[in-house]
N, C-alpha and C positions, 0 to 999 in steps of 0.2 A: 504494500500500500504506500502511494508516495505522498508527501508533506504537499499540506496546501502552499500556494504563494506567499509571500511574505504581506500584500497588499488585504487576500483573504482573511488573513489570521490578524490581523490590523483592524477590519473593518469587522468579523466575529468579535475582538472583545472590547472594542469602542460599544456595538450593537449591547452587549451583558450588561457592562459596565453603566450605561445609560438606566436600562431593566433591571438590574441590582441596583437600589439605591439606600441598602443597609450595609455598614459597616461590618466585616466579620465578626469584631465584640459585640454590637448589636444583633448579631442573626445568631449567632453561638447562645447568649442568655435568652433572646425568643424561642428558641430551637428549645429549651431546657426547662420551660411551661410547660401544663397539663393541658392549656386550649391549644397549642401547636400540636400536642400529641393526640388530640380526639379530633381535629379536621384533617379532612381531604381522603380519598381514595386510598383503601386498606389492602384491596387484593381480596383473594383467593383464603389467605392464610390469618386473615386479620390483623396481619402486629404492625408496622410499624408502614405508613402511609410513604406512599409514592412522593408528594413534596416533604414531606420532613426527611426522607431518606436524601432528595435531593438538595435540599435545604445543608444539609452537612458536607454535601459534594462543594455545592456551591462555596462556601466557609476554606474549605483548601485550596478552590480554584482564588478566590481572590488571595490567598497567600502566596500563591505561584507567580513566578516571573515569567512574562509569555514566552521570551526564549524555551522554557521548560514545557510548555504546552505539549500535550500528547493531541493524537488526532482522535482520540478520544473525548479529551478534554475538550475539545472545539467543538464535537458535536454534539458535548454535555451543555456549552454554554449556547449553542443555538435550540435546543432544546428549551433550555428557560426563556431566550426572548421570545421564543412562539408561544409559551403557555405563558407569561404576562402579556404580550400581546392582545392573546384573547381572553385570559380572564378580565384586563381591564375594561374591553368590547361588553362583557356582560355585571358592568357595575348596578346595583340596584339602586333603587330610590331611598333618599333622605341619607341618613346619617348610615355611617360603613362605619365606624368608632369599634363596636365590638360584634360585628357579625365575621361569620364563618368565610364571607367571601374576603375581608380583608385577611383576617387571621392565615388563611390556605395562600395567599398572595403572600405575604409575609415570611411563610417556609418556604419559599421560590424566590425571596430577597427581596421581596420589593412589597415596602410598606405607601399604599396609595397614600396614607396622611401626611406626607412626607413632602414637602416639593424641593 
């Protein structure tokens, strides 16, 4: 499998980086609540939800230097700007402060109250 362009891998984590707009200290102690661990998509298995699993991926990728970037890693962080993409496409009416659609946004990096 060959490395993306340098141009690609530029333009993937300017894309993240915009879509994550929590600090790693800030997503690492969100990550470590009770309402990050009961939303979002559980599986098959029940334990531990698809954004909070990625929620933690997310946490090391911003510690990584993009030189280090795997082409894995690239396709973990296009991954999140498509799913904030369009969770923010289905924001609901009034107040998002403490519903499940912010909180699940939130284990994906990116807190809507934020600007």
């Amino acid at each position: 499998m060959s490395q993306p362009k340098s141009d690609d891998v530029s333009g993937i984590v300017r894309a993240f980086k915009h879509a994550v707009n929590m600090a790693p200290a800030q997503l690492e102690k969100w990550l470590e609540t009770e309402a990050s661990k009961t939303v979002g998509f559980k599986g098959a298995a029940g334990g531990e939800s698809v954004g909070h699993r990625s929620g933690r991926r997310i946490v090391r990728l911003l510690q990584k230097k993009t030189d280090d970037l795997t082409a894995g890693d690239l396709a973990h962080m296009r991954k999140v700007v498509g799913y904030v993409k369009r969770h923010l496409a289905q924001r609901p009416d009034g107040s998002v402060r403490d519903t499940p659609w912010r909180q699940s946004l939130m284990n994906w990096g990116h807190d809507p109250m934020r600007h």
